[in-house]
C-alpha positions as CSV (number, residue, x, y, z in Angstrom):
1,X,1.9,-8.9,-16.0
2,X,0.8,-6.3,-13.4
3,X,-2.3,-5.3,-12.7
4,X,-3.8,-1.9,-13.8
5,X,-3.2,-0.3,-9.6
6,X,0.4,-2.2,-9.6
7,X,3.9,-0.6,-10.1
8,X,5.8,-1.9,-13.6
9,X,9.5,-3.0,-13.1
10,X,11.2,-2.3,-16.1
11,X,14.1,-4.5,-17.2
12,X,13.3,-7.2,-15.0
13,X,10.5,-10.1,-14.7
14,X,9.7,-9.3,-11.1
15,X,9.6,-7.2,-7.9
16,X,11.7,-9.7,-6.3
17,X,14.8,-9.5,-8.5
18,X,17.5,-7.6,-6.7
19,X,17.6,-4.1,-6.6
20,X,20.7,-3.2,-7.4
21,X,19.5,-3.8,-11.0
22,X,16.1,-2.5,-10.8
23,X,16.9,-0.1,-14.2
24,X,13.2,2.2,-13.6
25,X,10.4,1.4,-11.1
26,X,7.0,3.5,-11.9
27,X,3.4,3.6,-10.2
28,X,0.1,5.0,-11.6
29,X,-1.5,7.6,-9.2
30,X,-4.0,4.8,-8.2
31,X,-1.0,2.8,-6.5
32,X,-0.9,5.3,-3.9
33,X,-4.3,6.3,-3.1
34,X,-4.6,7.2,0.4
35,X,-7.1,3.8,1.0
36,X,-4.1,1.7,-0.6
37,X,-1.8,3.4,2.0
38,X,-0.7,1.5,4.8
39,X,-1.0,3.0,8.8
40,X,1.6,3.4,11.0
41,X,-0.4,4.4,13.9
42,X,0.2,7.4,15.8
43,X,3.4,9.6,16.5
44,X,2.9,9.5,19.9
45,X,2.4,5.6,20.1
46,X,5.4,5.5,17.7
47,X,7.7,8.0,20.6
48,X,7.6,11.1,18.7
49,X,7.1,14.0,21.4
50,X,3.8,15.4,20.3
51,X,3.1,19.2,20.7
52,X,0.0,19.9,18.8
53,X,-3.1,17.1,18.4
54,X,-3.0,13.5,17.1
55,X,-0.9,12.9,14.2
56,X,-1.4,9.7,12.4
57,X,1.6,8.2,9.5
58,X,0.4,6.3,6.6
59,X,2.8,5.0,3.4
60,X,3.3,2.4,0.8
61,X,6.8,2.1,-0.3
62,X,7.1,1.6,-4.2
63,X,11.1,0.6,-4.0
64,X,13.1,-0.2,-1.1
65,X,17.0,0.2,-0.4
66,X,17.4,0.6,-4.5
67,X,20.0,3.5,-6.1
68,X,22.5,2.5,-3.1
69,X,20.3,2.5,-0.5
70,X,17.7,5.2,-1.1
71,X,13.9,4.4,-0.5
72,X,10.9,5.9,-2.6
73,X,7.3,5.8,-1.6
74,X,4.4,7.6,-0.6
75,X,3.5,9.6,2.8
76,X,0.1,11.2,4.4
77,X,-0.4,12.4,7.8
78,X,-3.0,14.1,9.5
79,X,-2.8,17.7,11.2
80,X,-0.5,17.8,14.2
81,X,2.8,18.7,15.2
82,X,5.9,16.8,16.9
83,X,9.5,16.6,17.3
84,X,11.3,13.7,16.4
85,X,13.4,11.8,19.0
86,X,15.3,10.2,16.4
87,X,17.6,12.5,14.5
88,X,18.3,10.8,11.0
89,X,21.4,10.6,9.4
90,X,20.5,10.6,5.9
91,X,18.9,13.8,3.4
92,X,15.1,13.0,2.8
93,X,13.3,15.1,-0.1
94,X,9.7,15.2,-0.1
95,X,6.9,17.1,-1.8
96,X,3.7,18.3,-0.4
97,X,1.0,17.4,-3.1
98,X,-1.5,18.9,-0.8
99,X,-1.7,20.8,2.5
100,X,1.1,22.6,3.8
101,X,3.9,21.9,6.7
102,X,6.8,22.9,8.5
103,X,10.3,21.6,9.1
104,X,12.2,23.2,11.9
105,X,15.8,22.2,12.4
106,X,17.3,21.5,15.5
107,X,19.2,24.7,15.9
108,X,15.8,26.5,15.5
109,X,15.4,27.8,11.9
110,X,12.3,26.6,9.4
């Protein structure tokens, strides 16, 4: 049994079962509280090229390399702005739950 601040795997007895069966993976809100979320430092320190202040990452994953492959989780960052050095070859989908932000594509247009 999971505790009340722990994602429920559905169809299966635990976490560690592979995901290629995982049938329905939910969190409540508490899961990804932004205290519960994990850092991953700096954008500059991680070799983004950083144009406006100090951006910092933090996320907790919730299921990894499920659905062939695709990731879901949560994000935060603080304010700041960069461009990525590393152009990624897959679609990511996000929504802004708070706060506001800009995605600029390499050919100029947000």
């Amino acid at each position: 049994r999971t505790q009340p601040d722990e994602p429920a795997w559905r169809g299966q007895s635990s976490p560690a079962e592979s995901a290629a069966r995982l049938a329905f993976v939910h969190a409540p809100l508490s899961y990804f509280a932004l205290d519960k979320l994990a850092s991953k430092g700096t954008r500059r320190a991680g070799g983004s090229l950083v144009d406006v202040g100090e951006p910092e990452d933090w996320s907790r994953p919730i299921a990894k390399d499920a659905w062939s492959g695709a990731r879901a989780g949560s994000w935060a960052c603080s304010e700041g702005g960069w461009d990525s050095p590393k152009l990624r070859p897959t679609t990511e989908t996000f929504l802004v739950l708070e706060g506001w932000g800009c995605v600029t594509d390499v050919d100029g247009p947000r």
